[in-house]
FILO-276617 format. One line per 2 residues: for each residue x, y, z of C-alpha. Coordinates in steps of 0.001 Angstrom, whole numbers. Layout:
residues N
X:Y:Z | ...;
***
This chain:
residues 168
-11293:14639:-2132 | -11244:11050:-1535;
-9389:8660:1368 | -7269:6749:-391;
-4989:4085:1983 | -1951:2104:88;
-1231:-925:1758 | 2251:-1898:2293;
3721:-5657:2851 | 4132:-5504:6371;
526:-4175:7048 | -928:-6773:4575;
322:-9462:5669 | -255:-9345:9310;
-3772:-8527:8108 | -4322:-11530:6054;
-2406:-13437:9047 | 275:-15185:6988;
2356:-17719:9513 | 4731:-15992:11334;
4153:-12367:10246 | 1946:-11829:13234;
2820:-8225:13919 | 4853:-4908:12528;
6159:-1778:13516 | 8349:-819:16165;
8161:-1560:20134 | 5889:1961:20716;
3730:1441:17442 | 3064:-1797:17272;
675:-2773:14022 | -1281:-6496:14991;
-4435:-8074:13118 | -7275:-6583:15533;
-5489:-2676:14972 | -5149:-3291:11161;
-8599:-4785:10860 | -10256:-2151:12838;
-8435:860:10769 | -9538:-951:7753;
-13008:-1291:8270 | -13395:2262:9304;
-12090:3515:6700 | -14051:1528:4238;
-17649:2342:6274 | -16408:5913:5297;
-15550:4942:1897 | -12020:5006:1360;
-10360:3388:-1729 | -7748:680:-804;
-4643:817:-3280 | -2663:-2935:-3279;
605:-1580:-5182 | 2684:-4404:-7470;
5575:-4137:-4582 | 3193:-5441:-1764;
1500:-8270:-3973 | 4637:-9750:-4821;
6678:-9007:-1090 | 3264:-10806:178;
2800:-13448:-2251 | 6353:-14211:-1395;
6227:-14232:2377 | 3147:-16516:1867;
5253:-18780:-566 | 7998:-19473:2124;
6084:-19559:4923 | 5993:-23041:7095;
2187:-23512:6820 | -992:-22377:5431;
829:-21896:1791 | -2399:-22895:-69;
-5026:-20812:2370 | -2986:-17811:2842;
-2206:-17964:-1480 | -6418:-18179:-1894;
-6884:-14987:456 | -4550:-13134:-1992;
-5315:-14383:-4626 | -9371:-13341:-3694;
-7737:-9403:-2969 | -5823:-9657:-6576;
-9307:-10951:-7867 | -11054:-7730:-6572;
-8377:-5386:-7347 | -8844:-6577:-11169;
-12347:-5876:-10986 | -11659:-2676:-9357;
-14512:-4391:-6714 | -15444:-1303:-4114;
-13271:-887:-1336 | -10538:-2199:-3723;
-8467:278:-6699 | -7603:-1309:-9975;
-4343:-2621:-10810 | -4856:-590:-14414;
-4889:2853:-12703 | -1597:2291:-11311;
-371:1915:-15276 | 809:5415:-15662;
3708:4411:-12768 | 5025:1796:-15322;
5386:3360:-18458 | 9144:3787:-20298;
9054:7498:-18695 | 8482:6184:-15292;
10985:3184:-15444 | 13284:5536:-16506;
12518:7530:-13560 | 12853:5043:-10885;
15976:3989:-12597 | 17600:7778:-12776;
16458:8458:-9081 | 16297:4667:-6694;
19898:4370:-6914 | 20370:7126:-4358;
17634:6188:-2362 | 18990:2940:-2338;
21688:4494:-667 | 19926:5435:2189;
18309:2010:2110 | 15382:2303:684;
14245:-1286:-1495 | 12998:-1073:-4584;
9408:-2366:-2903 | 8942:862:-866;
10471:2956:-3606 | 7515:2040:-5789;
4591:1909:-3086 | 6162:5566:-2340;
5533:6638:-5962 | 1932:5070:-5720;
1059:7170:-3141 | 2152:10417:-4596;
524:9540:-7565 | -2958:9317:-5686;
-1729:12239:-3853 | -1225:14528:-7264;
-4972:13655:-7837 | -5711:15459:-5003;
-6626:12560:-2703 | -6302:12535:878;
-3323:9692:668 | -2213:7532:3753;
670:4620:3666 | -279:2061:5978;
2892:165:6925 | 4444:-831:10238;
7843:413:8462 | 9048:4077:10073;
11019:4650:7123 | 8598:4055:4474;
6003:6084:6588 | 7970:9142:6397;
7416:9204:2244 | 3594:9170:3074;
2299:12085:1214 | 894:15710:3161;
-2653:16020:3488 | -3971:18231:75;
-4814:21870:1245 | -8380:22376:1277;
-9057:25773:-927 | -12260:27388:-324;
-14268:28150:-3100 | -15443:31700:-3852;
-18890:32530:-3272 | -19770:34544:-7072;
***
């Protein structure tokens, strides 16, 4: 079983410290650079896989767009993830094993059941970061949503039961 953290908008972009996007997370669970940074190096010194879904590159690359400052800088740091992601460069998952979430089947899906989560609020974004982590999750990984967002939290996915193996 592998660790497997999906990184949502909020997280990612306090971690790459885009202007103005400093922190997350409500008053008692606050999420700030040093807390992300520190979870995120621990997890990759045990060798976790870090999944950026499509949602958080595009939320991100459009906070980073309309920020005051630091459009360029902030753009390059991205842009240097996305780079790594394509490569599927250790800590980072490849964009091409989240392909399975976009075929007709699956767009069809989201369309038949986002409406009513829509309902209750839930974007689009987190609808699909949601379905990336249960897709990691049906593999059997060990499957954590890192995201300052209570909502979106509550979608992560249980822990897989451990079932011991029969001594023959």
């Amino acid at each position: 079983m592998s660790r497997v953290l999906v990184l949502d908008t909020s997280v990612l972009c306090v971690w790459l410290k885009v202007p103005g996007k400093d922190s997350c997370g409500p008053s008692d669970d606050r999420w700030d650079y040093s807390r992300i940074n520190a979870l995120i190096q621990k997890e990759i010194k045990v060798g976790a896989l870090l999944v950026l879904p499509i949602a958080s590159l595009i939320e991100t690359g459009n906070h980073i767009s309309h920020g005051a400052t630091l459009r360029y800088e902030k753009a390059q740091e991205l842009a240097t993830i996305i780079g790594k992601t394509a490569d599927e460069e250790s800590p980072w998952a490849a964009f091409n094993n989240q392909d399975a979430l976009w075929t007709r089947e699956e767009l069809k899906k989201i369309a038949l059941e986002w409406p009513s989560e829509a309902a209750r609020e839930m974007s689009i974004g987190d609808f699909t970061i949601k379905t990336v982590a249960e897709y990691y999750a049906k593999s059997g990984n060990d499957v954590e949503i890192v995201t300052g967002d209570t909502g979106l939290k509550q979608y992560q996915p249980a822990k897989p039961v451990l079932v011991p193996r029969r001594k023959r």
